[in-house]
DRENPA-3360 file (N, C-alpha, C; in nm, 2 decimals, always signed):
BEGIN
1 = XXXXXXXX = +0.08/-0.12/+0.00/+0.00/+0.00/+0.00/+0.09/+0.12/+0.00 ~ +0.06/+0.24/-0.09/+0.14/+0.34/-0.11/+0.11/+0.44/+0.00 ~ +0.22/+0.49/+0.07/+0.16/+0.62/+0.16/+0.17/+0.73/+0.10 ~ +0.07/+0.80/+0.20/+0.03/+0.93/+0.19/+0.12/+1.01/+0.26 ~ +0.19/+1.00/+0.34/+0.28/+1.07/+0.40/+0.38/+1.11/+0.32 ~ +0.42/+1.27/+0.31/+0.52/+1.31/+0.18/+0.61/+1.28/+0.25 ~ +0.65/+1.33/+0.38/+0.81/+1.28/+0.41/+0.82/+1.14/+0.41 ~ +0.79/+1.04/+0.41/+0.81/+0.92/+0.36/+0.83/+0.89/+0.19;
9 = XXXXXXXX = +0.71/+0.95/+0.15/+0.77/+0.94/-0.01/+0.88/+0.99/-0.07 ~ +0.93/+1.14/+0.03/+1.06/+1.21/+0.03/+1.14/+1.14/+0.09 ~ +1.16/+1.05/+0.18/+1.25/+0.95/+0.25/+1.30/+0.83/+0.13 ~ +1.17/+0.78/+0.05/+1.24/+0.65/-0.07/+1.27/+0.74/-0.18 ~ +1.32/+0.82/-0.22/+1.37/+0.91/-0.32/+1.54/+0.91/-0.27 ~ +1.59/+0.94/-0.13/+1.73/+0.94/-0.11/+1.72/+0.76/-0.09 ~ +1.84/+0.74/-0.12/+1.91/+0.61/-0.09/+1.96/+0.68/+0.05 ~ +1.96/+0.55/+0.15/+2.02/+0.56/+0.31/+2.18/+0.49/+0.27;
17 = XXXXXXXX = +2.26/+0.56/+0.38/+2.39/+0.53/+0.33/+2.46/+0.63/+0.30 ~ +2.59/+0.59/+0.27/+2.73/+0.68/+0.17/+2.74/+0.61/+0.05 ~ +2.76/+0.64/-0.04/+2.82/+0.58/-0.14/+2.96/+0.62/-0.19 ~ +3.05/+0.54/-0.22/+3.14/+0.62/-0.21/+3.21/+0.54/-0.37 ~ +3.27/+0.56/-0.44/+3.36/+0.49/-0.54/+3.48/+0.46/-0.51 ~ +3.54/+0.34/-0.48/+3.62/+0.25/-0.52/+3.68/+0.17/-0.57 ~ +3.84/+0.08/-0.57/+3.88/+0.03/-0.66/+3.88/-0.11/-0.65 ~ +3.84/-0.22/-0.66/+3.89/-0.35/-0.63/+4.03/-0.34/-0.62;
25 = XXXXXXXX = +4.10/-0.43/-0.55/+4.25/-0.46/-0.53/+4.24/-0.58/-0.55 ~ +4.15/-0.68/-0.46/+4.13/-0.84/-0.46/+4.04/-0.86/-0.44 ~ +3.97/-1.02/-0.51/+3.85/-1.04/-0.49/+3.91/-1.17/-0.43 ~ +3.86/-1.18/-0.32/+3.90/-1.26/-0.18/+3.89/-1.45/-0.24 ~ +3.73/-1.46/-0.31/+3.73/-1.61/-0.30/+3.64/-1.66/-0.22 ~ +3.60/-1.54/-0.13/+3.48/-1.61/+0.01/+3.38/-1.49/-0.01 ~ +3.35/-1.45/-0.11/+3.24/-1.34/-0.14/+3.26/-1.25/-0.08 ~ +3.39/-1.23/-0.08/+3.44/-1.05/-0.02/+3.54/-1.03/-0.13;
33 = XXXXXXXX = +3.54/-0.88/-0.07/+3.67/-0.81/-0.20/+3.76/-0.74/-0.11 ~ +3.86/-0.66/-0.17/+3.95/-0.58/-0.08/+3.94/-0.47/-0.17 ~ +3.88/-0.33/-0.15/+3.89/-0.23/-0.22/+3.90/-0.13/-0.15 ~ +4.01/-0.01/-0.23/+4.09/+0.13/-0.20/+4.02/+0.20/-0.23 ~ +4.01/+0.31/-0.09/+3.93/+0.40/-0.12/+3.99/+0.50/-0.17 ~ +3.93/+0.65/-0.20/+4.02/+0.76/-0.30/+4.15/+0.81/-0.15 ~ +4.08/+0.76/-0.07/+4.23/+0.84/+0.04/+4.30/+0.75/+0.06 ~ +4.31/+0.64/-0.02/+4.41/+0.55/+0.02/+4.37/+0.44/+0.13;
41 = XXXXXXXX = +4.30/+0.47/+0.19/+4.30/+0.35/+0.27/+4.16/+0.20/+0.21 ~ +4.24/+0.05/+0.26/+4.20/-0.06/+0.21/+4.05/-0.12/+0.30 ~ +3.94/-0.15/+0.24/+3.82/-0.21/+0.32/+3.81/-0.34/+0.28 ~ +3.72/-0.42/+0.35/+3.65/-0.54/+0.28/+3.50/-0.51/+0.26 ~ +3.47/-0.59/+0.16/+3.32/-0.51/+0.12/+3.28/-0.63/+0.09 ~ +3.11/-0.70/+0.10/+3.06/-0.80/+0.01/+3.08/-0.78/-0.13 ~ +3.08/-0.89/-0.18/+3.05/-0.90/-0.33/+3.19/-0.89/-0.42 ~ +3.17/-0.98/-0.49/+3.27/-1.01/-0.57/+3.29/-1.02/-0.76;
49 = XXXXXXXX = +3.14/-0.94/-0.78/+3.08/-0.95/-0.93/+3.18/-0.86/-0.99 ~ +3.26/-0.79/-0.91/+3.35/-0.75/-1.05/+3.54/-0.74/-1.04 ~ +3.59/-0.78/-1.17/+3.71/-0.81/-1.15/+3.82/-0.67/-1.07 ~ +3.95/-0.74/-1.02/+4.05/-0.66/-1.03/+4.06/-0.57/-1.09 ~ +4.10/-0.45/-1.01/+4.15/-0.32/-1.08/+4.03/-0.23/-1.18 ~ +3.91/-0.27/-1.15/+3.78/-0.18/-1.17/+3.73/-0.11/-1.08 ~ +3.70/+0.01/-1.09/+3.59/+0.10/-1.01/+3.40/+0.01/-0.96 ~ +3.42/+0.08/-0.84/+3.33/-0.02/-0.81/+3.21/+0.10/-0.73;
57 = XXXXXXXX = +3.08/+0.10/-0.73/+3.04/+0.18/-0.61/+3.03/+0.06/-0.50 ~ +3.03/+0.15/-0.37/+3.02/+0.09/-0.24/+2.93/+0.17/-0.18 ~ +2.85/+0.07/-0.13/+2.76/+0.15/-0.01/+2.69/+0.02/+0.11 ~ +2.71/+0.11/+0.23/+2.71/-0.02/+0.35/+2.80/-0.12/+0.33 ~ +2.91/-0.11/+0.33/+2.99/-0.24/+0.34/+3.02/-0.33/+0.21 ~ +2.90/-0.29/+0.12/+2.85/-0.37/+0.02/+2.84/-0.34/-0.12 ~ +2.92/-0.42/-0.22/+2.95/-0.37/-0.35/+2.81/-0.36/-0.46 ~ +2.81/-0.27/-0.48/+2.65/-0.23/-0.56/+2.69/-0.22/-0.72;
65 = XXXXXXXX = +2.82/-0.25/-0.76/+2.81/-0.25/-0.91/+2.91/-0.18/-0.97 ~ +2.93/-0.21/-1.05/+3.06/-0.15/-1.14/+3.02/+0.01/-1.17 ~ +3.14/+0.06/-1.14/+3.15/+0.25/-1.14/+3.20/+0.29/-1.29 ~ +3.17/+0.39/-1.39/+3.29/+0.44/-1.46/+3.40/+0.48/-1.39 ~ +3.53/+0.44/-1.54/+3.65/+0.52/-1.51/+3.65/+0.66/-1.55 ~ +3.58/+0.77/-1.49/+3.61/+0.93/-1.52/+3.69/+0.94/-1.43 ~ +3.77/+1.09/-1.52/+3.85/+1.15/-1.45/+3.74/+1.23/-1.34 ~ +3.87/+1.23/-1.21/+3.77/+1.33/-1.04/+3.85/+1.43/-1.03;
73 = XXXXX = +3.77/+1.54/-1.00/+3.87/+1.64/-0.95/+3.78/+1.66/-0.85 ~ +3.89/+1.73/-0.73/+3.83/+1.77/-0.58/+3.84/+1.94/-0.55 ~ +3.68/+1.99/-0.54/+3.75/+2.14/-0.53/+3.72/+2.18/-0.41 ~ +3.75/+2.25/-0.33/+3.77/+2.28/-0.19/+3.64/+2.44/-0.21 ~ +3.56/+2.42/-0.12/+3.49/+2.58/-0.17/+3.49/+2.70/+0.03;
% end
């Protein structure tokens, strides 16, 4: 049943979470991976659907799917 409540229908429009883009380094073997995040530091994440040395999004711990390779720039405001 669909609610009527807008802040709930405003609630399923954001995704809960961070998502953040990362790199595979290893795919473990036991349905985890090891991927670098942009500051350098290494996580384990579920999921193992995509190979070494691809961009990956992550969100909750949890690998959600292959990322493009674009170039990032960071600007400080």
């Amino acid at each position: 049943m669909a609610t009527t409540n807008i802040w709930q229908q405003f609630k399923a429009l954001v995704p809960e979470g961070v998502r953040v883009v990362a790199t595979i380094t290893t795919n473990n073997g036991n349905g985890t991976s090891q991927v670098e995040l942009q500051d350098g530091s290494v996580i384990t994440v579920k999921g193992e659907s995509v190979a070494g040395g691809q961009k990956v999004f992550v969100q909750n711990g949890e690998m959600r799917g292959a990322a493009p390779s674009l170039a990032q720039y960071e600007v400080e405001i």
